[in-house]
C-alpha positions in Angstrom: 0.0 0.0 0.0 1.3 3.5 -1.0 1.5 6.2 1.4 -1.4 8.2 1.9 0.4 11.8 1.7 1.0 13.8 -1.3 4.1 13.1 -3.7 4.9 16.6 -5.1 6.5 16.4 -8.4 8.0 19.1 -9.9 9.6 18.9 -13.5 13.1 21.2 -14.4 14.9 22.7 -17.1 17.6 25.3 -16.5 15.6 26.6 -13.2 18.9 27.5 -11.0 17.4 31.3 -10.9 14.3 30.3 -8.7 14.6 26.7 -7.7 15.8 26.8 -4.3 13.0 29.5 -3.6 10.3 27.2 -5.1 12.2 24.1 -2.4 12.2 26.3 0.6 8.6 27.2 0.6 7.3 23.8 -0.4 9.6 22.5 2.3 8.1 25.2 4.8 4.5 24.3 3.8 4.7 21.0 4.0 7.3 20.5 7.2 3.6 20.2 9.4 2.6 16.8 7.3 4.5 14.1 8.4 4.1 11.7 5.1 5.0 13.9 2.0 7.8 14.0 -0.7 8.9 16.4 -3.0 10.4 14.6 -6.5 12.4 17.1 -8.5 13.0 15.8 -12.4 15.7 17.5 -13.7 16.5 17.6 -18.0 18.5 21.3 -17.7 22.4 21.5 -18.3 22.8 24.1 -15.6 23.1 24.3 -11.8 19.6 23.1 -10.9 20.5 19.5 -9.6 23.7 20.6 -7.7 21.5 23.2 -6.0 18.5 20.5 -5.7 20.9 18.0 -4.0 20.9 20.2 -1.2 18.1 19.9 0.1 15.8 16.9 1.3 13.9 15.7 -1.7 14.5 13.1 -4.3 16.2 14.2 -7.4 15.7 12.4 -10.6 17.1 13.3 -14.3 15.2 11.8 -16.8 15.5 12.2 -20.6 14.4 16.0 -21.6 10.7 16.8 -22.3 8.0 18.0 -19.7 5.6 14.8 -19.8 8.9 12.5 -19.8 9.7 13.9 -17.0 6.4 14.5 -15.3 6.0 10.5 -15.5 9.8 9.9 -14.1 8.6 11.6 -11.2 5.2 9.6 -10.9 6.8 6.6 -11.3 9.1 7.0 -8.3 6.2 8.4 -6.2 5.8 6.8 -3.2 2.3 7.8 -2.3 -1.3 7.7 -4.2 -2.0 11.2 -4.8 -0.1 13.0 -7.0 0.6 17.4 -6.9 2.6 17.9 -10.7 3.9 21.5 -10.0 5.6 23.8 -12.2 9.0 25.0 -10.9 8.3 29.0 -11.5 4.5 28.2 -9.3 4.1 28.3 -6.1 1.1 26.8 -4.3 -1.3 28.7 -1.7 -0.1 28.0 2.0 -3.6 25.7 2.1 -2.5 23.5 -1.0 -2.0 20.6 1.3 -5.8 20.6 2.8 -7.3 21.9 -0.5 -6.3 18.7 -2.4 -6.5 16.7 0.6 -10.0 17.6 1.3 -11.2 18.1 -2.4 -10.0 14.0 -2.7 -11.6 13.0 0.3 -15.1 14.7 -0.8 -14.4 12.5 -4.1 -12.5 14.8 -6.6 -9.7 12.7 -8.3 -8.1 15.1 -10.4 -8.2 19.0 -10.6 -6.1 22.6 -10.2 -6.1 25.7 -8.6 -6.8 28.7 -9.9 -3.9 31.1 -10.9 -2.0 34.6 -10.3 0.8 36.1 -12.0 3.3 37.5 -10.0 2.9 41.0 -11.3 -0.1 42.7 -10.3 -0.9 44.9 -13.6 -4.7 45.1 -14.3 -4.0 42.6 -17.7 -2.1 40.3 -15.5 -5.0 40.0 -13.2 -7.7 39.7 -16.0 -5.7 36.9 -17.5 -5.0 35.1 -14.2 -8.9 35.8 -13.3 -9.7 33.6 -16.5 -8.2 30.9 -14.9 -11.3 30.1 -12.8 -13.3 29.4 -16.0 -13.9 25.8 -17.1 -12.8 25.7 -20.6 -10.0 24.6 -22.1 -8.3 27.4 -23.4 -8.7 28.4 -19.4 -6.2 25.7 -18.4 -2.3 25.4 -18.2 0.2 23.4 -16.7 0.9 26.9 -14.3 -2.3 26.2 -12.4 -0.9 22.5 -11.2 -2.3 19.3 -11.4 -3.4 17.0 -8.6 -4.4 13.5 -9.1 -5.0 10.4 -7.7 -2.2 7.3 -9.1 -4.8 5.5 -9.8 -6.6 7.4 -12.5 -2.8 9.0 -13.5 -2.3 5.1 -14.4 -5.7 4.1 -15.6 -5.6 7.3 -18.5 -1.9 6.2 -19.3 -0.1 9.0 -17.5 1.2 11.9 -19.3 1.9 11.1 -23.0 5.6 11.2 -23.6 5.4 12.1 -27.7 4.3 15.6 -26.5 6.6 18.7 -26.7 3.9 20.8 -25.8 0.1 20.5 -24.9 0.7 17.7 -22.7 -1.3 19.5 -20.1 -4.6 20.3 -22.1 -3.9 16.7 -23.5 -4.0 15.0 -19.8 -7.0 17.3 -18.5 -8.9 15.7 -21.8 -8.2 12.5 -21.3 -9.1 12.4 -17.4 -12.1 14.1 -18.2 -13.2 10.7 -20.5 -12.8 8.8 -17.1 -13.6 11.5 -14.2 -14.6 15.3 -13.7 -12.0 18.2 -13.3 -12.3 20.3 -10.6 -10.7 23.7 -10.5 -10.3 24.4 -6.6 -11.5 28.4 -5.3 -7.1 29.0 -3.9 -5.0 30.6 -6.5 -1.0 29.0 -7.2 1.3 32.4 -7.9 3.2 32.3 -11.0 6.1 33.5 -12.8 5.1 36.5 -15.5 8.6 36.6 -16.8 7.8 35.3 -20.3 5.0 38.3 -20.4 7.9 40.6 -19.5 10.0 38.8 -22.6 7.4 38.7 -24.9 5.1 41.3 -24.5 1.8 40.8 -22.7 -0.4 40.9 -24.8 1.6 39.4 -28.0 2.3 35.9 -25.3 -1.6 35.8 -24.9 -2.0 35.6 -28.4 0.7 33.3 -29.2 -0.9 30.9 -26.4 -4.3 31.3 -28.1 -2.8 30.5 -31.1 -1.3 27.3 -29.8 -4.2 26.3 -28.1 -6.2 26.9 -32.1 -3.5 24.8 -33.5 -3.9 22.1 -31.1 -7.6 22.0 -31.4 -7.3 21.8 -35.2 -5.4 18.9 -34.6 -2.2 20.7 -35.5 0.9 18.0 -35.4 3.6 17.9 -32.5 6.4 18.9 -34.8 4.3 22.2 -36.3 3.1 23.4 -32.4 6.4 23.6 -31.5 8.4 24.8 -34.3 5.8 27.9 -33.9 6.4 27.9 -29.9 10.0 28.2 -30.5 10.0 31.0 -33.3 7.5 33.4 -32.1 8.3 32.9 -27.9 11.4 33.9 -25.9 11.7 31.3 -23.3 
């Protein structure tokens, strides 16, 4: 029987500006729980997993690509509910006891709403779309939690993608179970707004998300990712 915290797995790549922030506050959260773990899955060629061997979590590097590494982490989990965090997002001080609770009323899968670090009014207004339930709503910023169980059932996160593999998970749990987008807000990184221009990123996500819906292939979605956004 797996343990019955919450494995937190958190995907990197190149993240030695903010990664020991994103540890420390997990670590500060989570130091009241006594069964948790914090899986880091590191693809980057920089400092990331010197600094992550530092602290108390499990370090893991796996071949390069977000879902590849997403299911790396999930595959070393040691407990049945799964938190897939984004290494530029922190998670409300509550995070804990709002997926706790939300899996004990009988949600198996779901995400929190989202903020951008920057509090200009378009900022907001895109983090307030967050709460809506549509698809072009949703990102892998806003977290993921889910139960192994259904993780495994749907087939986990589907390695062939570069990008998408979020929306692509949230519509394939959604064949088995509903989504559930919890009322406490993550806080996440704006700096590829500040790269690439607020309102030009938006578009270029929209874009992405129009591409994807047309049933655009992998190799075209991210051949436009990579010449129109400034990581």
């Amino acid at each position: 029987m797996s343990g019955s915290g919450i494995s937190i797995v958190i995907p990197t790549y190149n993240e030695e500006a903010g990664i020991a922030r994103t540890l420390e506050t997990l670590l500060a959260v989570t130091a009241k729980y006594g069964d948790m773990e914090i899986i880091v899955c590191d693809a980057g060629n920089d400092r990331t997993a010197e600094i992550v061997s530092g602290f108390p979590v499990v370090l893991c590097r796996p071949e390069k690509g977000r879902a590849r590494q997403m299911n790396a982490g999930a595959a070393l989990a040691r407990h049945d509910l799964l938190y897939f965090l984004h290494a530029d997002t922190l998670p409300p001080e509550s995070f804990v006891d709002d997926i706790l609770e939300a899996v004990r009323s009988g949600k198996k899968a779901g995400c929190f709403q989202m903020q951008f670090d920057d509090p200009h009014p378009i900022m907001a207004l895109f983090g307030w779309f967050t709460r809506v339930p549509l698809p072009i709503c949703r990102g892998g910023d806003q977290s993921l939690f889910i139960t192994r169980e259904l993780f495994l059932s749907i087939g986990g996160f589907d390695p062939d993608m570069q990008v998408m593999e979020d929306i692509d998970i949230i519509r394939r749990i959604e064949g088995r179970s509903a989504f559930h987008i919890l009322d406490s807000h993550v806080v996440t990184s704006a700096r590829k707004y500040h790269r690439n221009g607020m309102l030009r990123l938006q578009a270029i996500f929209g874009a992405i998300h129009l591409m994807y819906a047309l049933g655009a292939d992998q190799e075209s979605i991210v051949r436009y990712y990579h010449d129109t956004i400034e990581s």
